[in-house]
N, CA, C and O atoms as a MOPAC input file, in Angstrom:
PM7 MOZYME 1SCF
protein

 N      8.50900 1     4.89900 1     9.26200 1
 C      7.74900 1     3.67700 1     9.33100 1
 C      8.54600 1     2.57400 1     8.64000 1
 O      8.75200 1     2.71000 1     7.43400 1
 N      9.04700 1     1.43000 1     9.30800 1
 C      9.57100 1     0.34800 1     8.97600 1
 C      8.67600 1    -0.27500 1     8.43300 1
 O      7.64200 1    -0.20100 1     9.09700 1
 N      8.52600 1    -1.14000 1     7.10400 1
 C      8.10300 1    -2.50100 1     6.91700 1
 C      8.44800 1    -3.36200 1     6.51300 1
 O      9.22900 1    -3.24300 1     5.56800 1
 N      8.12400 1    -4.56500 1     6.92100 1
 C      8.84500 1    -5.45300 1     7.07900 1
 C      9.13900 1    -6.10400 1     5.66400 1
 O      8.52000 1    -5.80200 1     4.64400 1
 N     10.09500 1    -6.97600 1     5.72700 1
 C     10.22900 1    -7.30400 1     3.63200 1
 C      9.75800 1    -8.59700 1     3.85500 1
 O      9.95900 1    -9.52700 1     4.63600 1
 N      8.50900 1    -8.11500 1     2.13400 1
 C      7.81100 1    -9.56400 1     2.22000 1
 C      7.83600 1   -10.23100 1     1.02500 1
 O      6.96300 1    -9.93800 1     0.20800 1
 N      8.87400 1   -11.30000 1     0.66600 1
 C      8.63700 1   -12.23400 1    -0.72900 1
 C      7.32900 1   -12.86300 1    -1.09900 1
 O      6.50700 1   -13.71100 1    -0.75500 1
 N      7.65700 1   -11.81000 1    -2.14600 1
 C      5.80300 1   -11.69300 1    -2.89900 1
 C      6.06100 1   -12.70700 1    -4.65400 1
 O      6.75300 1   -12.30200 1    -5.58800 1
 N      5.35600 1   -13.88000 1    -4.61900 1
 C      5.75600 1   -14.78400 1    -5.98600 1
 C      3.81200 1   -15.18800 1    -6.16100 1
 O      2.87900 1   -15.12100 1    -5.36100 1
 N      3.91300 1   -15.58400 1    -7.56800 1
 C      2.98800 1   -15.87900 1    -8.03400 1
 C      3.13100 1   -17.22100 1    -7.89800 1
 O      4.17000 1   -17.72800 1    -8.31900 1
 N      2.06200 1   -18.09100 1    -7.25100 1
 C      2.23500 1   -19.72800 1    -7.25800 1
 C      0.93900 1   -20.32900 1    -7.13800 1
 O      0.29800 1   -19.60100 1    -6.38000 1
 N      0.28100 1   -21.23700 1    -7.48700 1
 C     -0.66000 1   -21.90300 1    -7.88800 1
 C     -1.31700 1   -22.43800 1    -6.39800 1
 O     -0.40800 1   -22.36400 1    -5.57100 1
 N     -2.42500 1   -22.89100 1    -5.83500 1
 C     -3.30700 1   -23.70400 1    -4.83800 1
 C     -2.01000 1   -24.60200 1    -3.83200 1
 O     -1.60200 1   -24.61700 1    -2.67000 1
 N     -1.76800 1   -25.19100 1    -4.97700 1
 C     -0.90900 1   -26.18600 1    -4.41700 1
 C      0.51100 1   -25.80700 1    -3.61500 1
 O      1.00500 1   -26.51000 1    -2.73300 1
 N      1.15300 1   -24.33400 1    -4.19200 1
 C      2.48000 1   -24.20700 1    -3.71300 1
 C      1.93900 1   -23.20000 1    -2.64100 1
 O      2.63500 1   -22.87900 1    -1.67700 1
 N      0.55500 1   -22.66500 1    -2.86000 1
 C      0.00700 1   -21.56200 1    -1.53200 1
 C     -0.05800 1   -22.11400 1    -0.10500 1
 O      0.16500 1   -21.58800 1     0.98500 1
 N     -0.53900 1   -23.68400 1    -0.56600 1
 C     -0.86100 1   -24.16500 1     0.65000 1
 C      0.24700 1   -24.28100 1     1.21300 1
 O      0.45600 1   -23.47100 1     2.11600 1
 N      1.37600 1   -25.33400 1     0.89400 1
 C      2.69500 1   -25.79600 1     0.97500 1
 C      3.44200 1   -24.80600 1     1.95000 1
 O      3.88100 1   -25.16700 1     3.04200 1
 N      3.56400 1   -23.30100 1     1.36900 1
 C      4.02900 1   -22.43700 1     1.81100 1
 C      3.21000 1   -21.92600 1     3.24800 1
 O      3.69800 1   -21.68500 1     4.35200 1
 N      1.97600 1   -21.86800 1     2.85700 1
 C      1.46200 1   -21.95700 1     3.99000 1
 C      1.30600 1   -22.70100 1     5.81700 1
 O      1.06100 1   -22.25900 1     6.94000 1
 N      1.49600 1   -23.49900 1     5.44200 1
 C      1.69300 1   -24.90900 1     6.30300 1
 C      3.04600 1   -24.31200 1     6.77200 1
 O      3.26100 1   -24.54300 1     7.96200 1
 N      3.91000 1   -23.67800 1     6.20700 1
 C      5.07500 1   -23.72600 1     7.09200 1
 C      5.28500 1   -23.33600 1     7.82800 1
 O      4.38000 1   -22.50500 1     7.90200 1
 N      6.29400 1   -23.09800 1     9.25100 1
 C      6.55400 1   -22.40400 1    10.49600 1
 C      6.35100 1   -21.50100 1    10.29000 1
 O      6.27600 1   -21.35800 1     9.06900 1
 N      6.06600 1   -20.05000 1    11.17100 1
 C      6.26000 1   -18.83600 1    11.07200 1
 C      6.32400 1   -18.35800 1     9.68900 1
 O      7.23100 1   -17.63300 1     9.27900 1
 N      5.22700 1   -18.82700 1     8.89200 1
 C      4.40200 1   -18.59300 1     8.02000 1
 C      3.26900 1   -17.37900 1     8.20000 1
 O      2.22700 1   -17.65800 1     8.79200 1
 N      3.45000 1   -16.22500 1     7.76000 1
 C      2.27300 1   -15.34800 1     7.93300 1
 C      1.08100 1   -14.84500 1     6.75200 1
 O      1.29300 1   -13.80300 1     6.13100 1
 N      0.21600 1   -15.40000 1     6.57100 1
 C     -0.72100 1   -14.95200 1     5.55100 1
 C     -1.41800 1   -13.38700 1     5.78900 1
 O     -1.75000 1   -12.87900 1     6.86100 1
 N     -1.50000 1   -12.91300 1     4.64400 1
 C     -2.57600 1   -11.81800 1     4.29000 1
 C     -2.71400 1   -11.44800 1     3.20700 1
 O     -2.11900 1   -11.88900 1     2.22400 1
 N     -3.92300 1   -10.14900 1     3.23500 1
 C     -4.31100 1    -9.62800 1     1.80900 1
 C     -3.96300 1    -8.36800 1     1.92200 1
 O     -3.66200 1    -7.96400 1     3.04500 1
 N     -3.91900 1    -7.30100 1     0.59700 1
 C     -3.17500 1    -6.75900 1     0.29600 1
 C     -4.34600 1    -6.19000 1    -0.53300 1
 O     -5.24600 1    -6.97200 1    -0.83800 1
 N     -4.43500 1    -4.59500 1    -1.01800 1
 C     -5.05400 1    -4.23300 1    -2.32300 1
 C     -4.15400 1    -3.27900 1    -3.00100 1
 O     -3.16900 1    -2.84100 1    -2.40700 1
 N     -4.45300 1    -2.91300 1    -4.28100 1
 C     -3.78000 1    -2.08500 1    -5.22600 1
 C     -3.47300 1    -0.49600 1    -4.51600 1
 O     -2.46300 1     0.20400 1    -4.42600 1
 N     -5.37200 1    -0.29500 1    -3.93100 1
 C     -5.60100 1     0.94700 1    -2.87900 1
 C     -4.44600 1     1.06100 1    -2.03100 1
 O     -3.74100 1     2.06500 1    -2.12400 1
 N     -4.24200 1     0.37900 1    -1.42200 1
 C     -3.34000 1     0.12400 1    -0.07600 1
 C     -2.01300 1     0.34200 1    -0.39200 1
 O     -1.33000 1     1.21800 1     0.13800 1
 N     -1.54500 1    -0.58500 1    -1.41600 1
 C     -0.18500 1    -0.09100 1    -1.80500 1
 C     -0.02100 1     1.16100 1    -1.91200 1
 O      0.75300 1     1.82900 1    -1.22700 1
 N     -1.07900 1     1.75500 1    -3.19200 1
 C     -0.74100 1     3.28000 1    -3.46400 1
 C     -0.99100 1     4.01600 1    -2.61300 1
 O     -0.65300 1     5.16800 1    -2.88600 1
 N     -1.46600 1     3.88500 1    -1.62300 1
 C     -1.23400 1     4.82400 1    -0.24100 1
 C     -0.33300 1     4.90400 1     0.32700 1
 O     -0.01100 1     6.04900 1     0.64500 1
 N      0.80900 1     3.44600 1     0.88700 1
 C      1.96000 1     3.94700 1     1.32400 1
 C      3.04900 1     4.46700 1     0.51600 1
 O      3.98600 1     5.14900 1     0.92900 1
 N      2.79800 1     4.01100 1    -0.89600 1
 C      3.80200 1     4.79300 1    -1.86800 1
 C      3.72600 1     5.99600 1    -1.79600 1
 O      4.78300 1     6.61200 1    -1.92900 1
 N      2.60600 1     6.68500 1    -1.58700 1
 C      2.14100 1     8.12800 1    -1.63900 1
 C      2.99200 1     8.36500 1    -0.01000 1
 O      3.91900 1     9.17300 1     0.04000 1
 N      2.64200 1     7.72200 1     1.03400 1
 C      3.35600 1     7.96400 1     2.44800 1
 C      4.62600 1     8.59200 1     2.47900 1
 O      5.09300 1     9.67000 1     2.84600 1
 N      5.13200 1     7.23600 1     1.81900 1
 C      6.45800 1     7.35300 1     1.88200 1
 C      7.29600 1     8.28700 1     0.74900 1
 O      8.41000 1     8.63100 1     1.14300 1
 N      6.92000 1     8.74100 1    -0.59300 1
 C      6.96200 1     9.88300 1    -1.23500 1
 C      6.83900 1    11.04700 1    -0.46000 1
 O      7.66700 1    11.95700 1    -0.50000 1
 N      6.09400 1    11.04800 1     0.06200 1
 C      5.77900 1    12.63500 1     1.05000 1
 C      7.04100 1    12.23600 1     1.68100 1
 O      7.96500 1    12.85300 1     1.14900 1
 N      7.49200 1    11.34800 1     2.72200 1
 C      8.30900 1    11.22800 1     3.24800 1
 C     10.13600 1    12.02600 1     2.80600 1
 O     10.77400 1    13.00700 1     3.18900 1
 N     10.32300 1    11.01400 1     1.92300 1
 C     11.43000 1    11.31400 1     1.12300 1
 C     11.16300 1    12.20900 1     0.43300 1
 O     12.23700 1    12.47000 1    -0.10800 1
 N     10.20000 1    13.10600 1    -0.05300 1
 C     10.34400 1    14.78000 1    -1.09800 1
 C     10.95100 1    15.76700 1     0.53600 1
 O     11.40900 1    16.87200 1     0.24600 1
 N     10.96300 1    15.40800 1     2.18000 1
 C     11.51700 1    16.19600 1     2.78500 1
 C     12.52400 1    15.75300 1     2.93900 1
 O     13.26300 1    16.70300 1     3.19700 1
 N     13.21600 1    14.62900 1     2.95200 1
 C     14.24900 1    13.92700 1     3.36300 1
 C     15.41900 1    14.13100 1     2.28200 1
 O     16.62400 1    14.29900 1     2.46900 1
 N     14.73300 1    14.06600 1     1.18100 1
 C     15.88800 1    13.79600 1    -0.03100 1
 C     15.78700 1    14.97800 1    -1.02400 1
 O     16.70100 1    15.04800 1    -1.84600 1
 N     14.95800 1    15.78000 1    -1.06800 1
 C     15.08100 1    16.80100 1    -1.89000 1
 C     14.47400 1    16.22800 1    -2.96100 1
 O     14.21600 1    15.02500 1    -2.94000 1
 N     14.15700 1    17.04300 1    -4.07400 1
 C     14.27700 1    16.36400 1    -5.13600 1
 C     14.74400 1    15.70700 1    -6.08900 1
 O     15.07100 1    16.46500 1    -7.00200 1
 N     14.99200 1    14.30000 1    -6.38300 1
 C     15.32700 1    13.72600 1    -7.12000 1
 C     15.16800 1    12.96600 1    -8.38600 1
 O     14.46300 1    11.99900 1    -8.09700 1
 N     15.41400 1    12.93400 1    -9.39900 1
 C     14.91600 1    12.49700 1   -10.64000 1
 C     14.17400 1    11.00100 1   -10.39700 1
 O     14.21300 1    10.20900 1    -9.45500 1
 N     13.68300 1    10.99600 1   -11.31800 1
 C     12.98200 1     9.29500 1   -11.04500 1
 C     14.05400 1     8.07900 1   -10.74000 1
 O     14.16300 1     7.30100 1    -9.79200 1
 N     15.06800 1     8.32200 1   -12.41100 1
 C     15.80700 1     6.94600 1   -12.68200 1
 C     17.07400 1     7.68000 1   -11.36300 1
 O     18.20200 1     7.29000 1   -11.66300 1
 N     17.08100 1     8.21400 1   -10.60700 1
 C     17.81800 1     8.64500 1    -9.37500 1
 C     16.99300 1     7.48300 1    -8.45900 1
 O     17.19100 1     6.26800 1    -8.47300 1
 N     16.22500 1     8.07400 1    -7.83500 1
 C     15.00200 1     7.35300 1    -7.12600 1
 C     15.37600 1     5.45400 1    -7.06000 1
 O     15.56000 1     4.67900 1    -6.12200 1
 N     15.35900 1     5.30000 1    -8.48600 1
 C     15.01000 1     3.66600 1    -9.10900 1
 C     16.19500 1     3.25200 1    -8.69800 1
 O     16.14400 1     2.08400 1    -8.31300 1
 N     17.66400 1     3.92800 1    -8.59100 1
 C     18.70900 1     3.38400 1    -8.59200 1
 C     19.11900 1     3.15000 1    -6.98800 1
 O     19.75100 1     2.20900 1    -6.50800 1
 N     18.60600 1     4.20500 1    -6.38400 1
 C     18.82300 1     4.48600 1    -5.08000 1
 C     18.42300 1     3.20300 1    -4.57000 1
 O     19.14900 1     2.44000 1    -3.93400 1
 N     17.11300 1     2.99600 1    -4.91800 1
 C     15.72000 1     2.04200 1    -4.12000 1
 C     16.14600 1     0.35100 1    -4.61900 1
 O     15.92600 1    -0.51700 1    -3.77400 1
 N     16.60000 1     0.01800 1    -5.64800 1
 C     16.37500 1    -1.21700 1    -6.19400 1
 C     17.65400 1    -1.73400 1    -6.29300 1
 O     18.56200 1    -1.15800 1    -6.89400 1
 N     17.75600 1    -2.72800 1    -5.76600 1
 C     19.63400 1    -3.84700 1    -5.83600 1
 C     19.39500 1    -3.88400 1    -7.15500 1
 O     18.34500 1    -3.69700 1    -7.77100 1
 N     20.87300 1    -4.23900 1    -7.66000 1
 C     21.07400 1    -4.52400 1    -9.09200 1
 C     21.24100 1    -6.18100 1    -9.03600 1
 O     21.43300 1    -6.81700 1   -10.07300 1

């Protein structure tokens, strides 16, 4: 399962709208639930794919420096 990458920032009424208003601008909501479900997805995923791997393995793999 691909998803798509979404720049996620904290910004006030004023910079929501702004951002909003723009071209090919896509709004939605999101819950805590939801996240931790595809984290859980995609964990199942990768414990067959990758074997087991340590966490700070995991963190290094997953995250640009």
């Amino acid at each position: 399962m691909d998803l798509p990458l979404v720049d996620i920032c904290c910004i006030g009424a004023v910079g929501f709208y702004r951002n909003l208003v723009q071209p090919d601008t896509i709004a939605f909501t999101t819950s805590l639930y939801e996240i931790d479900r595809i984290i859980k997805e995609k964990e199942s995923e990768l414990s067959g794919q990758e074997g087991e791997l340590m966490d700070k393995e995991l963190v290094e793999q997953k995250l640009p420096y």
